[in-house]
N, C-alpha and C positions, 0 to 999 in steps of 0.2 A: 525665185524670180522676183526681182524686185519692180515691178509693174502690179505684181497681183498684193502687196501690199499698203496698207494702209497708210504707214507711217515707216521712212528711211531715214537714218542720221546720216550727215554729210561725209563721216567717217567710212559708212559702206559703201561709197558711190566712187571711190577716189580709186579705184582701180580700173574707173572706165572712164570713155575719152568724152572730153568736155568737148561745146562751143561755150566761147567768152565772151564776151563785149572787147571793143579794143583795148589793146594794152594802156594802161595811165589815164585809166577811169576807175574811180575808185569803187568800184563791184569788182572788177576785174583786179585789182590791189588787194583787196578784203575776203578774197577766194584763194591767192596764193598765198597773203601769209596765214590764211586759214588754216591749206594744207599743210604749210610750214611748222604751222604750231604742233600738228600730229607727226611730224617726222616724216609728209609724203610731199612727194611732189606730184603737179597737176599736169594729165597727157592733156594738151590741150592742143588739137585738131585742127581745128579752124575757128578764128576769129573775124566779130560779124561789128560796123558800126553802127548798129541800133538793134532795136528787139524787132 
């Protein structure tokens, strides 16, 4: 379970479903081609315009 630990790399998260910021802000740019860099892509859910 990744709640009960300490430390998670963003590499083990990327098989479950994201919220984002909207699209063409760049958190929201720097998190897909994040995944892009690993060869995954991001389920992404629902997209929110603020935190």
């Amino acid at each position: 379970m990744l709640a009960a630990r300490d430390h998670v790399g963003f590499a083990e998260v990327l098989d479950q479903a994201f919220v984002m910021l909207h699209a063409g802000l760049a958190i929201h740019t720097f998190t897909m081609n994040a995944a892009a860099s690993l060869g995954r892509h991001l389920d992404v859910r629902s997209q929110v315009r603020s935190f």
